[in-house]
Backbone as numpy.savetxt, mean C-alpha at the origin, in Angstrom:
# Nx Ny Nz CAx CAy CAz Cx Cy Cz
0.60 27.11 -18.78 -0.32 26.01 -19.04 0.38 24.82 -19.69
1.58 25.08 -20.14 2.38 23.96 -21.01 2.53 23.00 -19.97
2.91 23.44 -18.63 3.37 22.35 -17.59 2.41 21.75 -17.22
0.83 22.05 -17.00 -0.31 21.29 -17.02 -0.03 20.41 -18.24
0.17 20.57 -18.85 -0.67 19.85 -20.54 0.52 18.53 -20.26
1.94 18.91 -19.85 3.00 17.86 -19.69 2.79 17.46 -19.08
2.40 17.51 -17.94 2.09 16.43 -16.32 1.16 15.35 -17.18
-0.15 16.00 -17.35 -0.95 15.31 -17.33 -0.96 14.20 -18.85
0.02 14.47 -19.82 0.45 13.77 -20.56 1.55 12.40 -20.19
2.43 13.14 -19.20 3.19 12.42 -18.48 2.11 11.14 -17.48
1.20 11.81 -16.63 0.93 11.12 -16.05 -0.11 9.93 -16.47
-0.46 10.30 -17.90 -1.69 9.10 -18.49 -0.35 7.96 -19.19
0.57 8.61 -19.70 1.36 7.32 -19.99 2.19 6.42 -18.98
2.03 7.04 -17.57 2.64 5.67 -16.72 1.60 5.30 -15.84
0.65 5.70 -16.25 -0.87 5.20 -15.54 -1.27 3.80 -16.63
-1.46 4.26 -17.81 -1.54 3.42 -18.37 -0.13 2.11 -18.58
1.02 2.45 -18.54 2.24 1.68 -18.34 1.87 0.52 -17.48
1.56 1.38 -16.15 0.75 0.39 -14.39 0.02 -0.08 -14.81
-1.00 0.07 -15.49 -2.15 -1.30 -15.69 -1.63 -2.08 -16.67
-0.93 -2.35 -17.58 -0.03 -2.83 -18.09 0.65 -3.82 -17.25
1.56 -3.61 -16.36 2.48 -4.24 -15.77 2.13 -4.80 -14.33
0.35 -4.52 -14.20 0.33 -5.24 -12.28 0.55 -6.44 -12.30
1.01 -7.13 -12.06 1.74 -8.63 -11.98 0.84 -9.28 -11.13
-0.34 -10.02 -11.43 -1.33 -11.09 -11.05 -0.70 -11.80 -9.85
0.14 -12.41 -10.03 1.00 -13.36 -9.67 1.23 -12.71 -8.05
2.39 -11.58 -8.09 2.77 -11.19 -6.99 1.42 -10.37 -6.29
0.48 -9.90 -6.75 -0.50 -9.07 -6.07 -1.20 -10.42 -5.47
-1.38 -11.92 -5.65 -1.60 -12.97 -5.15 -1.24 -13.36 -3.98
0.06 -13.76 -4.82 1.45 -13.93 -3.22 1.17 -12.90 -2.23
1.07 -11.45 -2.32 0.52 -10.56 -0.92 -0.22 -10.84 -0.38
-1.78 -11.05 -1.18 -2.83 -11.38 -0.45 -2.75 -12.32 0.39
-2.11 -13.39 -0.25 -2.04 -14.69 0.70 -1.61 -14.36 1.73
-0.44 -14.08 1.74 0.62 -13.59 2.91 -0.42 -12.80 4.20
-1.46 -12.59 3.46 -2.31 -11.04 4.46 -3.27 -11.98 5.34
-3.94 -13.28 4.09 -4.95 -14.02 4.55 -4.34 -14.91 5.64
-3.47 -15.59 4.85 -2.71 -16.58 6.03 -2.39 -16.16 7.76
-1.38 -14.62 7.99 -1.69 -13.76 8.97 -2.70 -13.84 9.54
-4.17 -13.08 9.06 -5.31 -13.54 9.68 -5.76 -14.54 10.43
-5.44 -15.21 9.34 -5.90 -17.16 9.84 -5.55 -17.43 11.23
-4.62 -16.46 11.21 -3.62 -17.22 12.55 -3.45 -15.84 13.44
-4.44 -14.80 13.88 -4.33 -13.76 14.54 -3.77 -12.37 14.21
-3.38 -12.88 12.89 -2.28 -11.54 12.73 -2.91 -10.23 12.44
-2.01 -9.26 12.31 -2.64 -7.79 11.32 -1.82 -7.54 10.50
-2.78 -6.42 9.97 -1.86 -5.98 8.83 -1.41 -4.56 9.02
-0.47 -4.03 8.60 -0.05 -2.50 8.99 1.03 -2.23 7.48
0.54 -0.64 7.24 1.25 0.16 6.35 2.30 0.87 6.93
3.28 0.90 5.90 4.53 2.01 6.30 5.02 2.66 5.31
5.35 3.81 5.24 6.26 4.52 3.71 6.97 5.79 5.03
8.00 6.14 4.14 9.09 7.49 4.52 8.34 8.31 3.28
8.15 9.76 4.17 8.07 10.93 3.17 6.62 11.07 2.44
6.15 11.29 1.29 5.28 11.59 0.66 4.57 9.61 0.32
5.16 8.60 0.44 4.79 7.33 0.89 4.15 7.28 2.12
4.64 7.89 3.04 3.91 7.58 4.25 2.34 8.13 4.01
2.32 9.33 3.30 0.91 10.00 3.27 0.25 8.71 2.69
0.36 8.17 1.71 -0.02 7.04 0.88 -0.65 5.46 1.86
0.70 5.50 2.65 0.34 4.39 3.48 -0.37 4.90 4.56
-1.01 5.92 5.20 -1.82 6.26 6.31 -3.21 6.04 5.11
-3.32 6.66 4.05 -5.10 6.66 3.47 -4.88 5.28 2.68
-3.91 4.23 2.83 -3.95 2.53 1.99 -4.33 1.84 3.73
-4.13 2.40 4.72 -4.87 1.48 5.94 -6.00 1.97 6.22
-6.65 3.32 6.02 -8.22 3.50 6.16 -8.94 3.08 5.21
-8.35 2.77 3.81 -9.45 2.25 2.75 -9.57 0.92 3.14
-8.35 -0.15 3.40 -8.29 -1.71 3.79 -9.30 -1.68 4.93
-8.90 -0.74 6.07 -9.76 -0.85 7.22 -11.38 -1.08 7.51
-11.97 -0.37 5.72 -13.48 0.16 5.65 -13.80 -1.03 4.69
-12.69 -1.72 4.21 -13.34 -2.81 3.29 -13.37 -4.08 3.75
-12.90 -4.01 4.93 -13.03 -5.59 5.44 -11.65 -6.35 5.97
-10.69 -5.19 5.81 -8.82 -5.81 6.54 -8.83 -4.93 7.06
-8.93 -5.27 8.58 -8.32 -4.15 9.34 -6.97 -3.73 9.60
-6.18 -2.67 9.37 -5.33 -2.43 8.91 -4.62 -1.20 9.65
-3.47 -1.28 10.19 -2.69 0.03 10.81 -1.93 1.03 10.39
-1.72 1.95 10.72 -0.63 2.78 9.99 0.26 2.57 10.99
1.94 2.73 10.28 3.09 2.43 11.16 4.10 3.39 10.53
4.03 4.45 11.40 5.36 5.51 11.38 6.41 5.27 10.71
7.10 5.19 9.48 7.84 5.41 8.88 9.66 5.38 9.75
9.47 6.37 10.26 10.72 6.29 11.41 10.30 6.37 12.79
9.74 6.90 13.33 9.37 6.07 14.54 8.67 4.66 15.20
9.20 4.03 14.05 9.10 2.39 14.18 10.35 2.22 14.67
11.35 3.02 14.59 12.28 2.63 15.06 12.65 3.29 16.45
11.45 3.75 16.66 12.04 4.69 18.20 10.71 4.05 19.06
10.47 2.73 18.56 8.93 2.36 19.71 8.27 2.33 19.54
7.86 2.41 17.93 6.27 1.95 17.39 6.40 1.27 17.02
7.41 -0.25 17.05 7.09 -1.29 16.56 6.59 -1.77 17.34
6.37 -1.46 18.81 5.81 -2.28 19.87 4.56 -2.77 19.04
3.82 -2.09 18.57 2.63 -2.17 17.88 2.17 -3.61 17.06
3.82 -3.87 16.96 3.39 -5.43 16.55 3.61 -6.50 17.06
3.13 -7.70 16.12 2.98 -8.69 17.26 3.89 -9.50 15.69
4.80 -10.77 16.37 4.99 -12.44 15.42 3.97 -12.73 14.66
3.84 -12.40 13.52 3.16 -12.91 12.67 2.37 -12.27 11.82
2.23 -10.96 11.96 1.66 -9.72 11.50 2.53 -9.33 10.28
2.01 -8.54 8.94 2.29 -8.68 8.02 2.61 -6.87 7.58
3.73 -6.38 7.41 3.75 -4.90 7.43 4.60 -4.36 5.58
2.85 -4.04 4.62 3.46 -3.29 3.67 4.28 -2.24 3.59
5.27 -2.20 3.11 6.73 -0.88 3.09 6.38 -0.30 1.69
6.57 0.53 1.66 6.33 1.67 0.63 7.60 2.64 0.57
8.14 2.22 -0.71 9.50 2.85 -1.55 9.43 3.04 -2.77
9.77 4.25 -3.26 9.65 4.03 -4.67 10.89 3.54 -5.33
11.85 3.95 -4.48 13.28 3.42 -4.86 13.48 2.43 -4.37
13.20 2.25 -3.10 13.34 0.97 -2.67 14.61 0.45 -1.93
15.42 1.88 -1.70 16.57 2.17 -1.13 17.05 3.17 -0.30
15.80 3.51 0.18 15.68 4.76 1.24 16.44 4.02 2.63
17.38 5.03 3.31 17.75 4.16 4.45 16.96 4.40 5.74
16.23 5.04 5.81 15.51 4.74 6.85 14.23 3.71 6.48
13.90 3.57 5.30 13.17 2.20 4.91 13.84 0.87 5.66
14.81 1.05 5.03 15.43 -0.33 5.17 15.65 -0.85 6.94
15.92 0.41 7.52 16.33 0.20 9.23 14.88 -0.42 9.23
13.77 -0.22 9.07 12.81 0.05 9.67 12.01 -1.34 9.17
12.19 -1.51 7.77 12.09 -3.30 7.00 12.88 -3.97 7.97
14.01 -3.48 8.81 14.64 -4.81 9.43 13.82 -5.17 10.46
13.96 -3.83 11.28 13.09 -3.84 12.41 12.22 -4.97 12.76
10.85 -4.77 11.34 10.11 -5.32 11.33 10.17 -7.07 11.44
11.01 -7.06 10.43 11.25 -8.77 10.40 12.07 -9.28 11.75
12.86 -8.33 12.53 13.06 -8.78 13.36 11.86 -8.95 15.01
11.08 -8.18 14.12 9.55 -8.62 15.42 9.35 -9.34 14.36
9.05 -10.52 14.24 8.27 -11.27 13.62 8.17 -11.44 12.85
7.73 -10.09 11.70 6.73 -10.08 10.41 6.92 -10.29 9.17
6.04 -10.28 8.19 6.41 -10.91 7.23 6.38 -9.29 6.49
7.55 -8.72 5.09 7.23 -7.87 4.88 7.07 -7.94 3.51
5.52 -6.60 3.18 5.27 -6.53 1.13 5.56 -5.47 1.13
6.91 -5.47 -0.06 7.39 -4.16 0.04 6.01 -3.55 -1.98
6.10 -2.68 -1.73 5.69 -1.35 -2.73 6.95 -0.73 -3.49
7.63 -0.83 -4.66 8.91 -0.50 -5.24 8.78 0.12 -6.63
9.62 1.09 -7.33 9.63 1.09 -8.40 10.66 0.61 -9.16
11.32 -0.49 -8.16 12.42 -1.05 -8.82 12.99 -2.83 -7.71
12.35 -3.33 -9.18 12.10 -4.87 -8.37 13.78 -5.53 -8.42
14.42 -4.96 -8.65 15.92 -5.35 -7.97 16.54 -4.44 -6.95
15.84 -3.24 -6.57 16.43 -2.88 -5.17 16.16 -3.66 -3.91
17.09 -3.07 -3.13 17.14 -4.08 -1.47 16.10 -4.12 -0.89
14.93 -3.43 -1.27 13.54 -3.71 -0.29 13.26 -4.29 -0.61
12.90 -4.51 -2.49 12.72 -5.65 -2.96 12.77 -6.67 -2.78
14.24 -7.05 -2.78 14.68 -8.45 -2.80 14.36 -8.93 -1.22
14.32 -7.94 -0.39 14.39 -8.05 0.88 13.02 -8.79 1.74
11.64 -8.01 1.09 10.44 -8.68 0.69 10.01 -10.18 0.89
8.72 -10.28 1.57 8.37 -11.80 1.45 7.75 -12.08 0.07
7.05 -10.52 -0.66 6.37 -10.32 -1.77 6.56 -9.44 -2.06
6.69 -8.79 -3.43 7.32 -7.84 -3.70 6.00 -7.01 -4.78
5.73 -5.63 -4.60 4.64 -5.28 -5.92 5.02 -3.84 -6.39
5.48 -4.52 -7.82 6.34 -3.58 -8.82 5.00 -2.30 -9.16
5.59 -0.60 -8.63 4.90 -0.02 -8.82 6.23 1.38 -9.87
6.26 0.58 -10.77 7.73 1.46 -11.53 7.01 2.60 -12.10
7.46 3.92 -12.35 7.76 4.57 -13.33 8.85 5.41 -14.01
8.81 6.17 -15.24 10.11 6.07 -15.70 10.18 8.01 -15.55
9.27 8.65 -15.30 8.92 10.10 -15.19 7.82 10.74 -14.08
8.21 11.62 -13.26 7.39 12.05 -12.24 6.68 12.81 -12.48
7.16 13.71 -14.06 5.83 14.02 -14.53 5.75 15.98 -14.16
7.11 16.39 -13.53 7.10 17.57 -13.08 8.38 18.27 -13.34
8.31 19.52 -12.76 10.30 20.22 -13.08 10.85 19.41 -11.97
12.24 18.90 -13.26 13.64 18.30 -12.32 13.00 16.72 -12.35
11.69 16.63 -12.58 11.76 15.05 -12.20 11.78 14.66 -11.61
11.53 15.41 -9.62 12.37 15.29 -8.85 10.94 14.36 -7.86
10.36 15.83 -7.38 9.28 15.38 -6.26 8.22 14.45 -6.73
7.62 13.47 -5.80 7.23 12.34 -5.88 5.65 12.89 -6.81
5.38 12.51 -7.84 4.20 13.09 -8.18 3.25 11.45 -9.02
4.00 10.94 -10.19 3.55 10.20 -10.59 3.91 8.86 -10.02
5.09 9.00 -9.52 4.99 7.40 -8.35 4.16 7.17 -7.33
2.95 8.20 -7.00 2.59 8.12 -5.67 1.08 7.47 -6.45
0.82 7.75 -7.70 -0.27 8.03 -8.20 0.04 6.28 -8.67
0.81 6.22 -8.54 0.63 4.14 -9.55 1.07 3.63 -8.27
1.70 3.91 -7.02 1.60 3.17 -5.93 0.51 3.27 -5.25
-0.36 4.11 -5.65 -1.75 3.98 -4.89 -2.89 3.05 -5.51
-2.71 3.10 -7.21 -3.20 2.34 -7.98 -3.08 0.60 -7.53
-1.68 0.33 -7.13 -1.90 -0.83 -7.23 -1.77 -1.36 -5.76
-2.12 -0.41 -4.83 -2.73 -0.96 -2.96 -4.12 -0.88 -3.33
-4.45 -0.05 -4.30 -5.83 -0.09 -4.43 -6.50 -1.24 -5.29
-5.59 -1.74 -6.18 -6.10 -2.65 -6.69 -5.64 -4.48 -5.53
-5.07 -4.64 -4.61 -4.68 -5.17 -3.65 -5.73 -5.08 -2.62
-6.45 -3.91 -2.76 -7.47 -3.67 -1.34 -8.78 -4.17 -2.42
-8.80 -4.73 -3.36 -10.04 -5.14 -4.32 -10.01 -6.77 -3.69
-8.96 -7.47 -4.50 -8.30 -8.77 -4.06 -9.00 -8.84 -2.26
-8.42 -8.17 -1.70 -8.78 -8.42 -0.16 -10.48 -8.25 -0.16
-10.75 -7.37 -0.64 -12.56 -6.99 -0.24 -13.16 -8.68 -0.68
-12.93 -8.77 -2.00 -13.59 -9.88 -2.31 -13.57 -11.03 -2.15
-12.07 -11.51 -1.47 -12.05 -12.40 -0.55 -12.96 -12.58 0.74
-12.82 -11.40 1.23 -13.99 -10.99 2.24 -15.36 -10.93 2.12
-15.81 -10.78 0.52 -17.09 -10.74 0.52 -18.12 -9.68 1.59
-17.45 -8.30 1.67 -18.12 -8.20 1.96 -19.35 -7.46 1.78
-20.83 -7.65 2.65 -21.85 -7.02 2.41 -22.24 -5.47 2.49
-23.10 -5.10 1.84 -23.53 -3.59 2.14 -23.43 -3.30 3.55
-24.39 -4.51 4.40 -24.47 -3.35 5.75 -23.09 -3.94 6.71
-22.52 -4.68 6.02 -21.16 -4.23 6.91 -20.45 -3.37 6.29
-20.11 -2.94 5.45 -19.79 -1.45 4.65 -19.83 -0.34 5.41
-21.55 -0.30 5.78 -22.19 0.05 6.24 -21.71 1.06 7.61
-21.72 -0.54 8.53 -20.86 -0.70 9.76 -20.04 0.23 9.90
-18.81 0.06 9.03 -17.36 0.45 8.89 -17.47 2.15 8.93
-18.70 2.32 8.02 -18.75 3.45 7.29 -20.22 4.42 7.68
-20.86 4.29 8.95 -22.26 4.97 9.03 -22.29 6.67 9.02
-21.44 7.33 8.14 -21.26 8.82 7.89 -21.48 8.92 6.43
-21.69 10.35 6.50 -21.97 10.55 5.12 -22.86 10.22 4.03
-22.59 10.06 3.13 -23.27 10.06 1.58 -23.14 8.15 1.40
-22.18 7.53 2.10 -21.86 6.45 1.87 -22.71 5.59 2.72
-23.00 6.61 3.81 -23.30 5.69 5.22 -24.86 5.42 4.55
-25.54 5.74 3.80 -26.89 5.08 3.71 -27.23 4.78 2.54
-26.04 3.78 2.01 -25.75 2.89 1.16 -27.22 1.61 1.90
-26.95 1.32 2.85 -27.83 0.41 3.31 -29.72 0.60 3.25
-29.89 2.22 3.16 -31.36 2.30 2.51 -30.94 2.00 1.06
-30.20 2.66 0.50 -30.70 2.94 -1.35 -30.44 1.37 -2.08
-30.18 0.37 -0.98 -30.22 -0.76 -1.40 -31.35 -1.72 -1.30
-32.50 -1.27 -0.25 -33.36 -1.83 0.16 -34.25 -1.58 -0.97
């Protein structure tokens, strides 16, 4: 039970660290980058390698249900033919915690070389994805919160925090209403959001 009691000690102090440190500024600069795209036809699409990618497949169904429609993009088979998927001008978040993964980086080139503009996800705003970035959104921590330190546990948990706080920014730009919610969403417990509002 000690290793429960440590995680979850571990994990309230770089939870709280992340709300601390979301940088207004650059979670701005993304949005724009996302809106502007729009303006002008574009999409938006997620990417991460590894236990990121899980992250970036459920950060394009939440964008998708709030009003940015949003893709998931294979991690490494972006580089074997799923970049077809994009188009000049389309905007593709990368998800690293290091920010120096090399199949990230093949795959950040990729991208910019179709077109796109890329927001990388980092826990370290001087690595090469970083700098590499049209916008960059610092998702650091200093402990994963588990044995060895090793597997991704508390980085996944403050890089989700702050797409999620990014997919807020986007909703409310969007404004949007219950019954397009609705729309997005006619299953479940959620889907009749549109009676318990009437």
């Amino acid at each position: 039970m000690d290793a429960i009691h440590r995680f979850l000690e571990v994990a309230r102090t770089e939870l709280e660290n992340a709300f601390e440190n979301i940088d207004e500024v650059s979670m701005q600069r993304a949005a724009e980058l996302i809106w502007d795209s729009q303006k002008h036809g574009g999409r938006l699409h997620v990417t991460g390698i590894g236990k990121p990618g899980h992250v970036a497949n459920y950060i394009a169904s939440l964008y998708s249900s709030t009003g940015t429609p949003t893709y998931f993009l294979h991690g490494t088979e972006a580089v074997h033919g799923s970049c077809g998927q994009l188009v000049a001008g389309d905007v593709v978040i990368c998800i690293s915690n290091s920010g120096e993964t090399s199949e990230m980086k093949t795959t950040a080139m990729a991208v910019r070389n179709n077109g796109c503009k890329v927001i990388s996800v980092t826990g370290n705003p001087q690595s090469w994805l970083s700098t590499f970035a049209d916008a960059d959104l610092h998702a650091g921590i200093t402990n994963e919160g588990g044995p060895m330190n090793r597997a991704p546990r508390t980085s996944i948990l403050v890089e989700t925090l702050v797409l999620q706080a990014l997919s807020v920014v986007l909703q409310d730009k969007r404004s949007l209403s219950p019954d397009e919610y609705v729309m997005r969403h006619p299953g479940g417990a959620l889907g009749q959001l549109r009676d318990s509002e009437k």
